[in-house]
C-alpha distance (Angstrom), angle and dihedral (degrees) to the residues before:
residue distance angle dihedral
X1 . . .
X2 4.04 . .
X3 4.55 103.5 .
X4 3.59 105.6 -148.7
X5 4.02 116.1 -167.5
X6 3.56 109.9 -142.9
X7 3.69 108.4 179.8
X8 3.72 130.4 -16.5
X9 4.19 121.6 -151.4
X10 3.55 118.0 -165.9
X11 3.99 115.1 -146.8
X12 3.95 111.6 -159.2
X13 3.58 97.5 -176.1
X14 3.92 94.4 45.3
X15 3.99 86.8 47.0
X16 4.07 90.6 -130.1
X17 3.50 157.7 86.6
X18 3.82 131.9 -96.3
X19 3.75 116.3 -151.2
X20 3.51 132.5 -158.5
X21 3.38 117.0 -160.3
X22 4.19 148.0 -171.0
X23 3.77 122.3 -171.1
X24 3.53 110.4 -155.7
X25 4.24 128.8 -156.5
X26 4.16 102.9 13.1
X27 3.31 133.0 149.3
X28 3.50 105.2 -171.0
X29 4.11 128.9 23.5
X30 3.64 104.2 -91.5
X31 3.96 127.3 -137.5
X32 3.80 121.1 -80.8
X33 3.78 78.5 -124.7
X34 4.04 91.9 61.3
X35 3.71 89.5 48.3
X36 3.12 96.0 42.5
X37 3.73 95.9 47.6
X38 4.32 90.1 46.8
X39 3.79 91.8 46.3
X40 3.88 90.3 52.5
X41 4.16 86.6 47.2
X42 3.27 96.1 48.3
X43 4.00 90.6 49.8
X44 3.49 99.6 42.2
X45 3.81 95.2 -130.3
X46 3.95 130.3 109.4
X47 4.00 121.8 -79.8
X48 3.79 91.1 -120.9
X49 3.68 87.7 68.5
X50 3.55 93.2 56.5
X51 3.62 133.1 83.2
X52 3.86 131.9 -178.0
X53 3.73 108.6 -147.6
X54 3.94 94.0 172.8
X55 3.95 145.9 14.1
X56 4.26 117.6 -177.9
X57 3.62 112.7 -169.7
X58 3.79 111.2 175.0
X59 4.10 108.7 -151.2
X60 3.56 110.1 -96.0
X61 3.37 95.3 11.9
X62 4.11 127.9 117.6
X63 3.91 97.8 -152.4
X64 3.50 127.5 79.2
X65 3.67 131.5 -167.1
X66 3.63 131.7 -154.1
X67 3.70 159.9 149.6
X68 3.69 130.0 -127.9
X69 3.85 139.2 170.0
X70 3.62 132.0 -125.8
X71 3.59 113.6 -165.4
X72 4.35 127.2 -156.1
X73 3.32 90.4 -131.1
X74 3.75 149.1 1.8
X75 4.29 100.3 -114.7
X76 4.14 81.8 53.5
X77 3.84 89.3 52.4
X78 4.14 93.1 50.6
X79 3.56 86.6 41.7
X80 3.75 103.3 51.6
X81 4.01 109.7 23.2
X82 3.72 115.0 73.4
X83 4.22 125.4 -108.5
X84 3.75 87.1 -108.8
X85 3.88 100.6 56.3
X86 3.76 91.1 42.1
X87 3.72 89.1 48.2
X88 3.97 90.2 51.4
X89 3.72 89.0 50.3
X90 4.29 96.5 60.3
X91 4.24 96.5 -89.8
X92 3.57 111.4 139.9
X93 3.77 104.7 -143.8
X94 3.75 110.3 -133.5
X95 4.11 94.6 177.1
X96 3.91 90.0 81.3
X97 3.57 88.4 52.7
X98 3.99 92.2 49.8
X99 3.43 94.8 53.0
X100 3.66 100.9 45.8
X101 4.42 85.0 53.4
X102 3.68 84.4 52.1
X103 3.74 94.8 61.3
């Protein structure tokens, strides 16, 4: 699996980075945990900063595209991505829990 970066956006006011990027040689749509885990290596950064918003693998094909997040921070992660995309990418969500204690 060769990660090529295509393009790279930074977003001040979101506090992150988007990602373009091409996987080259594949024959089968990898996990958003293998993405995940080459786009973080091939950044240098930590996997909890990174988020893969998107992975298009045509049938038959052996490129993928995508898009993917990289975030400043963990707080501006929790605060901007949504409890389903965090939940898809391994978090355990411990705010359900919290409220449900409360009550």
């Amino acid at each position: 699996m060769e990660l090529e970066i295509e393009g790279r956006h930074k977003n001040m006011l979101l506090h992150r980075e988007e990602i373009n990027f091409e996987i080259l040689n594949v024959k089968k749509t990898p996990s958003r945990a293998e993405v995940r885990a080459k786009i973080a290596g091939s950044l240098g950064v930590n996997e909890e900063l990174v988020m893969v918003d998107e992975i298009d693998h045509e049938f038959g094909s052996t490129r993928i595209v995508g898009f993917a997040k990289k975030y400043d921070s963990v707080e501006d992660l929790k605060r901007i991505e949504s409890t389903h995309m965090r939940k898809r990418h391994g978090e355990q969500i411990e705010e359900k829990k919290k409220d449900e204690e409360k009550k």
